[in-house]
Backbone as ProteinMPNN parsed JSONL, in Angstrom:
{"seq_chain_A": "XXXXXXXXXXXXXXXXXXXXXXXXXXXXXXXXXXXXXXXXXXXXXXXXXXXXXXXXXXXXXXXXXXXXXXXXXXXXXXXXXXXXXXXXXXXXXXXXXXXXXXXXXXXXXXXXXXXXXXXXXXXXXXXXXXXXXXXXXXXXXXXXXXXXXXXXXXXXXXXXXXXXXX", "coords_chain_A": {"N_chain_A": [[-13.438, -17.089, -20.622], [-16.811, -17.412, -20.527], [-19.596, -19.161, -19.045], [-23.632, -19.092, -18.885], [-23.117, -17.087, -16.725], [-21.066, -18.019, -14.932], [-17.411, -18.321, -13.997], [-15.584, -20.119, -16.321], [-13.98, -23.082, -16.119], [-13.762, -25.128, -16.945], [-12.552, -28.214, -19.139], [-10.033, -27.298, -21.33], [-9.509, -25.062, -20.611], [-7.731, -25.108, -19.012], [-7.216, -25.961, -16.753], [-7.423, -28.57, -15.825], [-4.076, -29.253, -15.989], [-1.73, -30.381, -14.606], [0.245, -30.284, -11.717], [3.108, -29.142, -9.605], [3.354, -28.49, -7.17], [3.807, -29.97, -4.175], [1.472, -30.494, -2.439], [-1.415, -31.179, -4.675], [-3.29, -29.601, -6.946], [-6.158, -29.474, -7.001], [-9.709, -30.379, -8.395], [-12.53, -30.002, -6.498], [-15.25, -30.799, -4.09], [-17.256, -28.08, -2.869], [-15.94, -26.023, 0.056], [-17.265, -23.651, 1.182], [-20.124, -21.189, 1.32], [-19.462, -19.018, -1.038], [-19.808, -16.521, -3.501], [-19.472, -17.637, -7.038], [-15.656, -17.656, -8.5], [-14.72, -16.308, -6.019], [-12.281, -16.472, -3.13], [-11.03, -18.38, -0.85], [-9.394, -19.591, 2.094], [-8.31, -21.719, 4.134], [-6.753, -21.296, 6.874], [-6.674, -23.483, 8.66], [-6.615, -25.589, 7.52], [-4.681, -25.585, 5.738], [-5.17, -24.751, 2.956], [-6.076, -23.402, -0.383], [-8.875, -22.283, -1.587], [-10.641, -21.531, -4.662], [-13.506, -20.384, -5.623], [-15.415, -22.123, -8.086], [-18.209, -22.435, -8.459], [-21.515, -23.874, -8.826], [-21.019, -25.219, -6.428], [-18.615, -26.253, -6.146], [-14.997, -26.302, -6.52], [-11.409, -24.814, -6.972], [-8.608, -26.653, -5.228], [-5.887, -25.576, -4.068], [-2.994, -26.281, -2.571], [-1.025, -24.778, 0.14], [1.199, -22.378, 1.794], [1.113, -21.245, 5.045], [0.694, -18.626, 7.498], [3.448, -18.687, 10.225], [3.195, -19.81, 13.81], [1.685, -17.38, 15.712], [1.471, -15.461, 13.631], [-0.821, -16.418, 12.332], [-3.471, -15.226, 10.429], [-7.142, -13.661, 10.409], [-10.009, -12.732, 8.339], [-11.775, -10.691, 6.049], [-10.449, -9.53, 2.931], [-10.382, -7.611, 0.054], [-8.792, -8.762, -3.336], [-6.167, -6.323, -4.085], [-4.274, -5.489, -5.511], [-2.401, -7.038, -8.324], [0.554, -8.204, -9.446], [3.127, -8.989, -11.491], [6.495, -10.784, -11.389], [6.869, -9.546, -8.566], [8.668, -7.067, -6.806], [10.717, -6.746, -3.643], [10.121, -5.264, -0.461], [10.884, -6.149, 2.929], [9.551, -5.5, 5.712], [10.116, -3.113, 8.276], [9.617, -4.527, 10.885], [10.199, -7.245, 9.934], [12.582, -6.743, 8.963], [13.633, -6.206, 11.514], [13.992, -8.732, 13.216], [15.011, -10.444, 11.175], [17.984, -9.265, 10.398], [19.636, -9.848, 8.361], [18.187, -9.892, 5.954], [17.597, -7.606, 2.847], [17.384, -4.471, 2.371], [15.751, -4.214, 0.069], [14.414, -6.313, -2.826], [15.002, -7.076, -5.647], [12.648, -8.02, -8.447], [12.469, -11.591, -9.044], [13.513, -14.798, -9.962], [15.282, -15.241, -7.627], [14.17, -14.415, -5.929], [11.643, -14.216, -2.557], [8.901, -13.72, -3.009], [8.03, -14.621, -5.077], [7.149, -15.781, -8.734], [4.251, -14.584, -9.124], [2.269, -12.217, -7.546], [-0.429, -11.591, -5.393], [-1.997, -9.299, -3.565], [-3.426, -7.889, -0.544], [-6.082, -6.068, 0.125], [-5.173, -3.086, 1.859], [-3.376, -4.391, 3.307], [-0.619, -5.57, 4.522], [-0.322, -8.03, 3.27], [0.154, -10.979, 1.45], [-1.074, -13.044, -1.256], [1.249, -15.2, -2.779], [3.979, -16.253, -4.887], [6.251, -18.747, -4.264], [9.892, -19.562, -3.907], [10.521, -21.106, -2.61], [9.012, -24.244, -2.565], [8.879, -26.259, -0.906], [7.913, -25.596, 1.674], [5.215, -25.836, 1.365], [2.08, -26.512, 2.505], [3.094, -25.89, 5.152], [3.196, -24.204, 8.088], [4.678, -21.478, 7.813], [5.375, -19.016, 7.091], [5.524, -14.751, 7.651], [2.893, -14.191, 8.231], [1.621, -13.885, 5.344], [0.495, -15.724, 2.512], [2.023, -18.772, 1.06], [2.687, -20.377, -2.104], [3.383, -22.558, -4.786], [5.394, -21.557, -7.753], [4.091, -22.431, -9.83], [1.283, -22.936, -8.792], [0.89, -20.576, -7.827], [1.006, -18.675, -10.572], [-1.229, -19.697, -11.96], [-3.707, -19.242, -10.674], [-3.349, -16.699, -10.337], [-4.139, -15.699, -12.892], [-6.46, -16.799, -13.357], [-8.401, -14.988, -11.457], [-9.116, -11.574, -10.773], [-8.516, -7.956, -9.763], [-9.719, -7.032, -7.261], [-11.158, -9.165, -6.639], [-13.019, -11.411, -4.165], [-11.578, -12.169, -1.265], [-11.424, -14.43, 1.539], [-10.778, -15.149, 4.909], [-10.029, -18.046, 7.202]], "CA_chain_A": [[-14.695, -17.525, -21.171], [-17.894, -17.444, -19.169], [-20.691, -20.012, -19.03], [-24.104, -19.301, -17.796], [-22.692, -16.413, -15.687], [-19.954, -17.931, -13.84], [-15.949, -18.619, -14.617], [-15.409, -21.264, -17.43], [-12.674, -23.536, -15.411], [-13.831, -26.776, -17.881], [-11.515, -28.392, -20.439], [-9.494, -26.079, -22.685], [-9.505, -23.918, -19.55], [-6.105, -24.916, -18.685], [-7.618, -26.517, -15.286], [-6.881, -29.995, -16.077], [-3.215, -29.117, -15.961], [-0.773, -30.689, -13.109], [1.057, -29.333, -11.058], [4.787, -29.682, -9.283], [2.83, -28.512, -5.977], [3.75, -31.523, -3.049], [-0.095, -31.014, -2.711], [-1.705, -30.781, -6.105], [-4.16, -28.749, -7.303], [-7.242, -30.32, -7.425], [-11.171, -29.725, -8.184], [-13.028, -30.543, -5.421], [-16.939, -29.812, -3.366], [-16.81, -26.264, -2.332], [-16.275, -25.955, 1.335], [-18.113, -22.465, 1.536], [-20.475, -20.742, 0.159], [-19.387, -17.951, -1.669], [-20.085, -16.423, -5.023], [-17.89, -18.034, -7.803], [-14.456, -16.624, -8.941], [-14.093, -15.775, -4.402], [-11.376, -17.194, -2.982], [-11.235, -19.233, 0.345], [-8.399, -19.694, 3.082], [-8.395, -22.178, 5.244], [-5.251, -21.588, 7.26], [-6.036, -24.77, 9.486], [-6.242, -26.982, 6.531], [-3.266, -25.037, 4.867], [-5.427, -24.784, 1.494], [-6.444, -22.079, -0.654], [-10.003, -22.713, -2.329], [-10.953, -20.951, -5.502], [-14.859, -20.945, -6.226], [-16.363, -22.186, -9.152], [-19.962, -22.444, -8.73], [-22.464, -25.244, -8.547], [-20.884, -26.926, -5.246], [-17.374, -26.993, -6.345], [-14.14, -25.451, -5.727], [-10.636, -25.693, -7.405], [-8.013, -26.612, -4.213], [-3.987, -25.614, -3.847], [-1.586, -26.366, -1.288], [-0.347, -23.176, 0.607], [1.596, -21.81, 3.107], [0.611, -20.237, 5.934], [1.899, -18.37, 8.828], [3.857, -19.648, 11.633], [2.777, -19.441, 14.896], [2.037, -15.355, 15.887], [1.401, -14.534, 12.183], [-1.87, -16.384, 11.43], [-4.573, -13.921, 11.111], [-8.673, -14.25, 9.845], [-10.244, -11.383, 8.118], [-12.333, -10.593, 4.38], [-10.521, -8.636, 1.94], [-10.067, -7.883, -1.223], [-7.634, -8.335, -4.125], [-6.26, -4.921, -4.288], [-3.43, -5.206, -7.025], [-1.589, -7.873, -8.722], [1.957, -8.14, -9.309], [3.924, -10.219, -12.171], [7.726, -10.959, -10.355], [6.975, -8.234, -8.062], [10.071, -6.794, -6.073], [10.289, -7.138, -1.662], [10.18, -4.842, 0.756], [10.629, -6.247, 4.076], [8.653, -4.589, 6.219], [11.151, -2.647, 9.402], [9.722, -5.216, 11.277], [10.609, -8.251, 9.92], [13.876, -6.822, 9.014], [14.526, -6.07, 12.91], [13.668, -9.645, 13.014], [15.818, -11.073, 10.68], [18.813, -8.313, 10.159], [20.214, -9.928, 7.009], [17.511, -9.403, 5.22], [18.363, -6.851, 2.051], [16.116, -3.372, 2.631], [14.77, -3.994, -1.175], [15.155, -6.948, -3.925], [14.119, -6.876, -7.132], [11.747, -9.046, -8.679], [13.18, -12.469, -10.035], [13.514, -16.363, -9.421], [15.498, -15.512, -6.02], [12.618, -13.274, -4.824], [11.072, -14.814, -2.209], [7.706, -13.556, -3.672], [8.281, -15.793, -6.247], [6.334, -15.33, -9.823], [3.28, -13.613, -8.787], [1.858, -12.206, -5.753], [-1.893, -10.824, -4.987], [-2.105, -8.154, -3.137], [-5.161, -8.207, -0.226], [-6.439, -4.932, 0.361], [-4.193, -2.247, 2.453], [-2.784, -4.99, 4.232], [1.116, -6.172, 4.065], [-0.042, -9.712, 3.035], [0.102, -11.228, -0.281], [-1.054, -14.573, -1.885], [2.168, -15.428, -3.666], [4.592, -17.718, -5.562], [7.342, -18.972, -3.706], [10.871, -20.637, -4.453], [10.774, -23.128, -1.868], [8.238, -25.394, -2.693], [8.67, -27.9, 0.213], [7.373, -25.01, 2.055], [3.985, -25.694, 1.101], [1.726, -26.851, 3.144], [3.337, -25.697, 6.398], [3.355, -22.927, 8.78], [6.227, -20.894, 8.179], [5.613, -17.545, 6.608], [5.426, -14.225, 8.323], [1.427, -13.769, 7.436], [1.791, -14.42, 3.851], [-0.056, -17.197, 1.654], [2.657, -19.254, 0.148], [2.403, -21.001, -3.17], [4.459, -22.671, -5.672], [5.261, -20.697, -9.156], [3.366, -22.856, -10.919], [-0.032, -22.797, -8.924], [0.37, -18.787, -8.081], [0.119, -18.44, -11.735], [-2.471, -20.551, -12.379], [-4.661, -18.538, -9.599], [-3.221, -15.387, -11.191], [-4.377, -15.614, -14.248], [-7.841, -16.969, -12.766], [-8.833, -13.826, -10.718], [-8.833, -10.162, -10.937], [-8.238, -7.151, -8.599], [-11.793, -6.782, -6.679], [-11.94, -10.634, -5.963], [-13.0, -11.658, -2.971], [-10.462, -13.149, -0.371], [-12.21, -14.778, 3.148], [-8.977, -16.257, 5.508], [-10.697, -18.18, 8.656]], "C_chain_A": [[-15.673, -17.714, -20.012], [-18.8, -18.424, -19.667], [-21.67, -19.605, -18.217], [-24.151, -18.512, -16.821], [-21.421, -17.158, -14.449], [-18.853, -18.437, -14.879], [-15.881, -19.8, -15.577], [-13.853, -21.893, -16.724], [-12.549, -25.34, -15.908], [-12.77, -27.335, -18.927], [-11.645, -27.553, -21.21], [-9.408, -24.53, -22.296], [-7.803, -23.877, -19.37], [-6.033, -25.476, -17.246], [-6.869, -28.127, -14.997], [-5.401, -30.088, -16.358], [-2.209, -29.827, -14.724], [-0.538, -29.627, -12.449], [2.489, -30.169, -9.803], [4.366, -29.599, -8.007], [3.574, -29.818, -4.649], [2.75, -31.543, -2.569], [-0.7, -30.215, -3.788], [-2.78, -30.396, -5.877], [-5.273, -29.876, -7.794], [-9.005, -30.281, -7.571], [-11.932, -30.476, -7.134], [-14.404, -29.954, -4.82], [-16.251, -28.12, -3.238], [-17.006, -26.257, -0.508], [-17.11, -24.768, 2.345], [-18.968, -22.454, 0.606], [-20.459, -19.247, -0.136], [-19.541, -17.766, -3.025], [-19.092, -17.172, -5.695], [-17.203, -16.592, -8.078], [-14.109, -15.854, -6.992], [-12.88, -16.588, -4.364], [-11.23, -17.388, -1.477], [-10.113, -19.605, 1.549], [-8.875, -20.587, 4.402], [-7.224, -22.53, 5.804], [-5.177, -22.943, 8.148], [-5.433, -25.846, 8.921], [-5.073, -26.245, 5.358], [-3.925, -25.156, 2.976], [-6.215, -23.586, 1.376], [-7.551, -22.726, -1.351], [-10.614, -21.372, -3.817], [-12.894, -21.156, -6.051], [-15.104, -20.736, -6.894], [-17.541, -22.165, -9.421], [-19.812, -24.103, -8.358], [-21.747, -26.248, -7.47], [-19.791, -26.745, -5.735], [-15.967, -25.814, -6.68], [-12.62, -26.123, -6.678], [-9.394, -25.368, -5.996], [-6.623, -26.648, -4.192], [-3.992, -25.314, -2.519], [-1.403, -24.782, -0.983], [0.397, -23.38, 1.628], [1.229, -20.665, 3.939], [1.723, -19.536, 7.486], [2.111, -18.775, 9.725], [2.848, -19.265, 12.81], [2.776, -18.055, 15.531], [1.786, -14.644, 15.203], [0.362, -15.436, 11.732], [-2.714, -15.217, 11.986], [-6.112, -14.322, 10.019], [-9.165, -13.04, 9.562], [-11.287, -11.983, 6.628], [-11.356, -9.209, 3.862], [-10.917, -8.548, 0.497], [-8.55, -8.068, -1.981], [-7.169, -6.924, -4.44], [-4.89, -4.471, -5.368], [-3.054, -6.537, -7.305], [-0.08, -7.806, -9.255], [2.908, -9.196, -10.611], [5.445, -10.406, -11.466], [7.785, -9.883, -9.539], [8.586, -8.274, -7.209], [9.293, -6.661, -4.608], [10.6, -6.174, -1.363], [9.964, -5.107, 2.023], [10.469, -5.67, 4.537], [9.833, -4.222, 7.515], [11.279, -3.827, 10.068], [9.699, -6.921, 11.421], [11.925, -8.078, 9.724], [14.984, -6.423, 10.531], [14.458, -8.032, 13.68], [15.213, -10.695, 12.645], [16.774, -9.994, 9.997], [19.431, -8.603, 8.738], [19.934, -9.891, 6.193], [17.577, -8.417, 4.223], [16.749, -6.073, 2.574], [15.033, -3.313, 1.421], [15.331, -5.282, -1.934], [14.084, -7.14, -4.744], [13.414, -8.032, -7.172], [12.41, -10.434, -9.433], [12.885, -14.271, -9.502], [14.105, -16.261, -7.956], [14.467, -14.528, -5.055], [11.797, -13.864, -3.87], [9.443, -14.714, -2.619], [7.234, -14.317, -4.557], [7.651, -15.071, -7.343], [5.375, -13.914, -10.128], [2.862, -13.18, -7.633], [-0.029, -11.063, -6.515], [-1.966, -9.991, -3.875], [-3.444, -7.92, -1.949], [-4.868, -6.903, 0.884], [-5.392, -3.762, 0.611], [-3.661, -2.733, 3.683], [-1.089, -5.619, 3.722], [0.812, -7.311, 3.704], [-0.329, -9.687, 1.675], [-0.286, -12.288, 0.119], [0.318, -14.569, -3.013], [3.136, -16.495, -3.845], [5.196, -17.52, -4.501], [8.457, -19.756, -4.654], [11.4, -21.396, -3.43], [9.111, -24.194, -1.528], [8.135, -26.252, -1.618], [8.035, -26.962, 1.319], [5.936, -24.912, 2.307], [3.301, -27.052, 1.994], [1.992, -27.192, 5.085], [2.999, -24.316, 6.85], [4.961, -22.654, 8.782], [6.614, -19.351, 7.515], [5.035, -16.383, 8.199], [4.112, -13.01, 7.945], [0.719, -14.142, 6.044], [1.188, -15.543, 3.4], [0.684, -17.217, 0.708], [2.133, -20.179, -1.034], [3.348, -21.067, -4.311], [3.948, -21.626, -7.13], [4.023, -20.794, -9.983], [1.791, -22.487, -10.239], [-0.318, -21.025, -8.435], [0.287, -18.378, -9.363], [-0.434, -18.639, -12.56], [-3.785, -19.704, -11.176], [-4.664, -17.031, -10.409], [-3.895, -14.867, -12.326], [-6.078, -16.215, -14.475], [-8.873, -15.546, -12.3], [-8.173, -12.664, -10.945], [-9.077, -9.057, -9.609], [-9.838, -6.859, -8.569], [-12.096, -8.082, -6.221], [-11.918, -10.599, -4.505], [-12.544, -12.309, -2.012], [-11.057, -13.325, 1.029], [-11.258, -15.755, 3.921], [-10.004, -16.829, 6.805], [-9.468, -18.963, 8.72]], "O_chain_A": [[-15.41, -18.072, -18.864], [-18.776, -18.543, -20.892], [-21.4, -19.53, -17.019], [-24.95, -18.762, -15.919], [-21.111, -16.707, -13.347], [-19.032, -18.815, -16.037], [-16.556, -20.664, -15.019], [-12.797, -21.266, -16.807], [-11.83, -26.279, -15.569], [-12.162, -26.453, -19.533], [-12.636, -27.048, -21.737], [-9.314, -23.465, -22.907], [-6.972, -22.983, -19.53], [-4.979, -25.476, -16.61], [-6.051, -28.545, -14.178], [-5.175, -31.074, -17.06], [-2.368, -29.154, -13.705], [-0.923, -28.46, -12.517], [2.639, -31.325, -9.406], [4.811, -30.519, -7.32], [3.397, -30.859, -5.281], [2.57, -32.619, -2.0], [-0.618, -28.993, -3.912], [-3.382, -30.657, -4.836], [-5.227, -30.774, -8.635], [-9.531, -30.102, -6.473], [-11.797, -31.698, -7.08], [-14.685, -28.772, -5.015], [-15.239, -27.451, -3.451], [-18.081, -26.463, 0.056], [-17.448, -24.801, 3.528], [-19.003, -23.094, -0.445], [-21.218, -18.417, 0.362], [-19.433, -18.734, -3.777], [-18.001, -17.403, -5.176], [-17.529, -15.406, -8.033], [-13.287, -14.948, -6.858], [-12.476, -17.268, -5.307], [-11.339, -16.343, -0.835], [-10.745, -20.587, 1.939], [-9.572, -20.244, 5.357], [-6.616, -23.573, 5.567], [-4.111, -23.501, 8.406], [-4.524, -26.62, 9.218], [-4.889, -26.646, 4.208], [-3.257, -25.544, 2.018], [-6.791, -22.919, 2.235], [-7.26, -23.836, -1.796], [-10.962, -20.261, -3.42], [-13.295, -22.06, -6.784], [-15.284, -19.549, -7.167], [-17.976, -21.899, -10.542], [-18.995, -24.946, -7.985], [-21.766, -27.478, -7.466], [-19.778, -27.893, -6.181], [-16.13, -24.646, -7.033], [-12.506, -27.296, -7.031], [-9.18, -24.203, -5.661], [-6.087, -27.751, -4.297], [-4.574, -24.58, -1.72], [-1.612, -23.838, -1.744], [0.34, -24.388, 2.332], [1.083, -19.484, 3.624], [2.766, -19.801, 8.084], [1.216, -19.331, 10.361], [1.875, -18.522, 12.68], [3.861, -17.584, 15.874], [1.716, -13.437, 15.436], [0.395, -15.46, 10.502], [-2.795, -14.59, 13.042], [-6.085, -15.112, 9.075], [-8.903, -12.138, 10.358], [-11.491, -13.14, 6.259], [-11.514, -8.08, 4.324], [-11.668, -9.329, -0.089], [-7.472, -7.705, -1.511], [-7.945, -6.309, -5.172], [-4.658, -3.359, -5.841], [-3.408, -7.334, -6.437], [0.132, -6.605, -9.422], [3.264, -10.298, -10.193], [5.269, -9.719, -10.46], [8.761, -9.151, -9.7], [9.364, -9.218, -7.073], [8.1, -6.543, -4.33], [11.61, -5.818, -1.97], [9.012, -4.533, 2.55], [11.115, -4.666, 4.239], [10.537, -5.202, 7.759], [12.365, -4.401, 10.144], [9.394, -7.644, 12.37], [12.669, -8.967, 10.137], [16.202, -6.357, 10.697], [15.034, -8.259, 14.744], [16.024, -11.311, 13.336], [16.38, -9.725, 8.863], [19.71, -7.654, 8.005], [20.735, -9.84, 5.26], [17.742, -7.535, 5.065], [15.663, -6.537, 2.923], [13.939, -2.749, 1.457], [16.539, -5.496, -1.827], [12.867, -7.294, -4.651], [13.422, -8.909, -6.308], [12.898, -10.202, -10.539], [12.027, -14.651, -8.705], [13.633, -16.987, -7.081], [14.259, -14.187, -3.891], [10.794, -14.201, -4.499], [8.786, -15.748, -2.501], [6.049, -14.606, -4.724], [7.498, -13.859, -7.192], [5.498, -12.887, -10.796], [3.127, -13.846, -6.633], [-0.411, -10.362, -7.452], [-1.988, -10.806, -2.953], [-4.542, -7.764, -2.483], [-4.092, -6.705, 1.819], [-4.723, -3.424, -0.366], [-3.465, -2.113, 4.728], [-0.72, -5.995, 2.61], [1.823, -8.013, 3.744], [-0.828, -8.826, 0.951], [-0.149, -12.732, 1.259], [0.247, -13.886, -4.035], [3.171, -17.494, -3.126], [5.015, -16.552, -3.762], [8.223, -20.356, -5.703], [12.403, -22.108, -3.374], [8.5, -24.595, -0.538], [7.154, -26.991, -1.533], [7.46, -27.69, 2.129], [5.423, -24.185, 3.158], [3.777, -28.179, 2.131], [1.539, -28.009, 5.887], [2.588, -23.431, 6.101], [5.943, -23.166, 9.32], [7.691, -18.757, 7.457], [4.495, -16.738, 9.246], [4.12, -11.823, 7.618], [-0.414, -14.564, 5.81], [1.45, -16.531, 4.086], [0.64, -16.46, -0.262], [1.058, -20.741, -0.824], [3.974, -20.116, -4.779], [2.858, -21.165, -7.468], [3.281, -19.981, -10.536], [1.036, -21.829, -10.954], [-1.355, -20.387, -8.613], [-0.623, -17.561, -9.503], [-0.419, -18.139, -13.685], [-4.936, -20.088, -11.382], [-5.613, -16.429, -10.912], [-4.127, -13.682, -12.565], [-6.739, -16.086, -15.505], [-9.936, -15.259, -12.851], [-6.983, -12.575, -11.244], [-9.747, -9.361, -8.622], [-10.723, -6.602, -9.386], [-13.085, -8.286, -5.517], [-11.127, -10.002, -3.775], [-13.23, -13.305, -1.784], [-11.178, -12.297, 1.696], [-11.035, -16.921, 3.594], [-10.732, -15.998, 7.347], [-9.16, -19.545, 9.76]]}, "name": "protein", "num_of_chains": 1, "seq": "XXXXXXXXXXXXXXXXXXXXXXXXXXXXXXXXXXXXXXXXXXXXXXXXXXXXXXXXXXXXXXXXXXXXXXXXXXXXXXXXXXXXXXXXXXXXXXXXXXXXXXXXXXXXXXXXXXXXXXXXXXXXXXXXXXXXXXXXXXXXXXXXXXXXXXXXXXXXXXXXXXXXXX"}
């Protein structure tokens, strides 16, 4: 539903929902300014920002990458994914050798739920299944996020949104 020209994220949106997060999802100022429906990265402050318009922003927990693997850029969303399946990339699997060369899509996926897709780059925004994960550095590039708020973002935005990582 639209209001006005921008995203409808008001009661009966589905906004006002919890979340299992260990930092919750919460509406908040907007710390940029970008059009609504962009989406915001601030790997220092380990949060992902979603813009709504008029000044205000809805804010999840993330994970970001360790030390070596943050990186700052604009893309875009360039697919979306419902339990997508992994391909570790050669070089994370020369990395970490035990790594499987492919796994399907499911609850042990580290991808978790959903994943976003940003541009023709190996990184995703996606679920995870370790939750306590969130809000640290410990992926390898990747923006982590629990099940629940990757598809609550998912189901927010569409392929073409705008993703800005500083």
């Amino acid at each position: 539903m639209q209001q006005r020209g921008y995203p409808y994220y008001g009661p009966g949106s589905d906004y006002y929902g919890g979340s299992s997060s260990p930092i919750p999802r919460e509406r908040v100022s907007s710390p940029v300014a970008l059009p609504p429906g962009s989406i915001f990265i601030s790997t220092s402050e380990r949060r992902l920002y979603l813009i709504l318009g008029h000044g205000e922003a809805l804010r999840y927990g993330i994970g970001v990458g360790r030390d070596g693997f943050r990186w700052t850029g604009t893309h875009h969303i360039s697919a979306k994914k419902e339990w997508p399946g992994w391909t570790p990339p050669a070089q994370m699997r020369a990395r970490r050798p035990d790594l499987p060369r492919y796994m399907a899509g499911g609850i042990d996926n580290p991808l978790g739920a959903r994943a976003m897709y940003l541009g023709s780059t190996l990184y995703r925004i996606h679920g995870s299944n370790e939750p306590e994960t969130i809000g640290h550095a410990v992926s390898s590039g990747c923006f982590r996020m629990t099940n629940e708020d990757a598809i609550d973002l998912y189901n927010r935005v569409s392929v073409g949104t705008l993703v800005v990582v500083r």
